[in-house]
VEXFI-742443 format. One record per residue: residue number from 1; x, y, z of N, C-alpha, C, O in turn. Coordinates in steps of 0.2 Angstrom, whole numbers, plus 5000, padded with zeros to 4 digits. Layout:
   num     nx     ny     nz    cax    cay    caz     cx     cy     cz     ox     oy     oz
   NUM      X      Y      Z      X      Y      Z      X      Y      Z      X      Y      Z
...
END
This chain:
   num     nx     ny     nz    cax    cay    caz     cx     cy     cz     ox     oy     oz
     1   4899   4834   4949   4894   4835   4944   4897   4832   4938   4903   4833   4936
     2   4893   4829   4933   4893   4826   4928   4891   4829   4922   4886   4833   4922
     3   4896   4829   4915   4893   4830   4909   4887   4830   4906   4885   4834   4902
     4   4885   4824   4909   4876   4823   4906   4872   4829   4907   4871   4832   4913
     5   4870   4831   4901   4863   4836   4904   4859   4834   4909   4858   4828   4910
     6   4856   4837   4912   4850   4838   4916   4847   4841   4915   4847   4845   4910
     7   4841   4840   4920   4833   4844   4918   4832   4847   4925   4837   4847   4929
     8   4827   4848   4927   4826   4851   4934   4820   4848   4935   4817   4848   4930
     9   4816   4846   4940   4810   4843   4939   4807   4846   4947   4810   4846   4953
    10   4802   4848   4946   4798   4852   4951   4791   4848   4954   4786   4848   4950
    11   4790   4846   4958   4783   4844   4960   4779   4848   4966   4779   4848   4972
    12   4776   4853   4960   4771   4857   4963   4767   4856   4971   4767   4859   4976
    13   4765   4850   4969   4760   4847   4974   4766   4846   4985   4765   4848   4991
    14   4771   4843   4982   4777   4845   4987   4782   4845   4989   4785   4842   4993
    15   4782   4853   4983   4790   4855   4983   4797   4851   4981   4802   4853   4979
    16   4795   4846   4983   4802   4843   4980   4803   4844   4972   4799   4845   4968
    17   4810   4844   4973   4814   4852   4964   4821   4842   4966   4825   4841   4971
    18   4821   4839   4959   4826   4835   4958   4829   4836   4952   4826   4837   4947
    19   4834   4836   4953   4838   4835   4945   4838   4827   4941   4839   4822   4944
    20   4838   4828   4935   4835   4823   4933   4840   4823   4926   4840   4828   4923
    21   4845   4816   4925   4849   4816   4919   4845   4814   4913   4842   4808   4913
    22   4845   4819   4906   4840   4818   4900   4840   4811   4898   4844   4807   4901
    23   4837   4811   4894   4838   4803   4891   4840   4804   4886   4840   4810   4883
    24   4843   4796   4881   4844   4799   4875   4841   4802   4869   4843   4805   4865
    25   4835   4801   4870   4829   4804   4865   4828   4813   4867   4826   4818   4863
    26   4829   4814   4876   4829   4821   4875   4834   4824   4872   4833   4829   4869
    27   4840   4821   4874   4847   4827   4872   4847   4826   4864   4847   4831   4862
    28   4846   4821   4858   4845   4824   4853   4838   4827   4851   4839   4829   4845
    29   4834   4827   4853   4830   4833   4852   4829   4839   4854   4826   4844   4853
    30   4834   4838   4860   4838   4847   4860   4844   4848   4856   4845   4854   4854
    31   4848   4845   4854   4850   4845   4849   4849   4847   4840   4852   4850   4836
    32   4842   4844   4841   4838   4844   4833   4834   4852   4835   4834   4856   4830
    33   4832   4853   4840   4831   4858   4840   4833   4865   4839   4829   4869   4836
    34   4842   4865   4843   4847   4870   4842   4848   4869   4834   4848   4874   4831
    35   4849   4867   4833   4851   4865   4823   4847   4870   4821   4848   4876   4820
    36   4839   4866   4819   4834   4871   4817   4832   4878   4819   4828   4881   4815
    37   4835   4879   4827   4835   4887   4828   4840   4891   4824   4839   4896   4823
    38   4846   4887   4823   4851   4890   4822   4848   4890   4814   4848   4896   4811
    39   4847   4885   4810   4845   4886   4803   4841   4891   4799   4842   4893   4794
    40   4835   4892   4807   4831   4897   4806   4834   4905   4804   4835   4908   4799
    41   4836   4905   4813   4841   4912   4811   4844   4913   4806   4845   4918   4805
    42   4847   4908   4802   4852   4910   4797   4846   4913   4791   4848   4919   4789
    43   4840   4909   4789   4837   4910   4783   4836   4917   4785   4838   4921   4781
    44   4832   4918   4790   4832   4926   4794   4836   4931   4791   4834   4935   4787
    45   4842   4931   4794   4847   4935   4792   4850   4935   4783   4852   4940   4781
    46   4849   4931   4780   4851   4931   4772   4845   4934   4771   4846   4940   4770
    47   4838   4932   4772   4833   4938   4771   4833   4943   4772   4832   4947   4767
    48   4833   4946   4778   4836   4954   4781   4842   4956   4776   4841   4962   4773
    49   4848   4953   4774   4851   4955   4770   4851   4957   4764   4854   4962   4762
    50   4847   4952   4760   4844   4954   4754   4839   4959   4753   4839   4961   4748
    51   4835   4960   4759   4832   4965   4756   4835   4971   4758   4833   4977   4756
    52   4839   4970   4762   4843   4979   4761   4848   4979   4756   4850   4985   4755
    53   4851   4974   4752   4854   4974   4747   4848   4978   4741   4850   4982   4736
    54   4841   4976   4741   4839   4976   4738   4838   4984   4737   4837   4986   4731
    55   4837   4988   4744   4833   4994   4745   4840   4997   4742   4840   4998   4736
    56   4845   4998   4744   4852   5000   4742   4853   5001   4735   4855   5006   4732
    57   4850   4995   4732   4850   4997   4723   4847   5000   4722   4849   5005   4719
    58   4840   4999   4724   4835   5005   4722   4836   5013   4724   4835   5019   4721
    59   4839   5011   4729   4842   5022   4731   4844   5021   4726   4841   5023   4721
    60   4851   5018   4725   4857   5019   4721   4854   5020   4712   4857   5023   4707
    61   4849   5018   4712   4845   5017   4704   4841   5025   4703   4841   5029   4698
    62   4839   5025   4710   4838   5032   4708   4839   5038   4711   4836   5043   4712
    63   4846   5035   4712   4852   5041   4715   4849   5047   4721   4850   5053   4720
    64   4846   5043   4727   4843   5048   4731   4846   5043   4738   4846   5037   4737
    65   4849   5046   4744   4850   5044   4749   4844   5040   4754   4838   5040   4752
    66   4847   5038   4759   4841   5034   4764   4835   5040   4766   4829   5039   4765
    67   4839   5044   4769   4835   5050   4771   4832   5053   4767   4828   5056   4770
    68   4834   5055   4759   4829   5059   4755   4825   5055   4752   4821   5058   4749
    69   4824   5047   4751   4818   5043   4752   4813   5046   4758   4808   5049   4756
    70   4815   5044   4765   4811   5047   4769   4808   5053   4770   4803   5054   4773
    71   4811   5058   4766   4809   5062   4766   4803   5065   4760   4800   5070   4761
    72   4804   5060   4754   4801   5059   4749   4792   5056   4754   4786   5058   4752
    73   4793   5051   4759   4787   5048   4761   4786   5050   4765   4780   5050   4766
    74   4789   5052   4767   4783   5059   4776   4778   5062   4774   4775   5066   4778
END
């Protein structure tokens, strides 16, 4: 078995299942793909971050824990 990515290629109509080596235009747009997922996730996570940094000051500004927020909104 070889390096080259592969794909799987199915023909419904009769059953024959081939493996098929990507070409160059697919393996860099899986490529370009994993990038932007991965980019994605990151802004994700700095967002998620920041806003619990953010909710953190606000307890901390008004000196009440996680729990006596919640218990402030129940």
């Amino acid at each position: 078995m070889s390096d080259t990515p592969t794909k799987i290629v199915v023909d419904c109509s009769t059953g024959a299942v081939e493996e098929v080596a990507l070409t160059a235009e697919e393996i860099a747009q899986r490529e370009a793909d994993a990038q932007a997922f991965a980019a994605k996730q990151h802004e994700e996570e700095v967002a998620a971050q920041a806003a619990a940094d953010a909710k953190a000051a606000l307890l901390a500004k008004l000196g009440i824990t996680a729990d006596e927020a919640k218990l402030l909104l129940a």
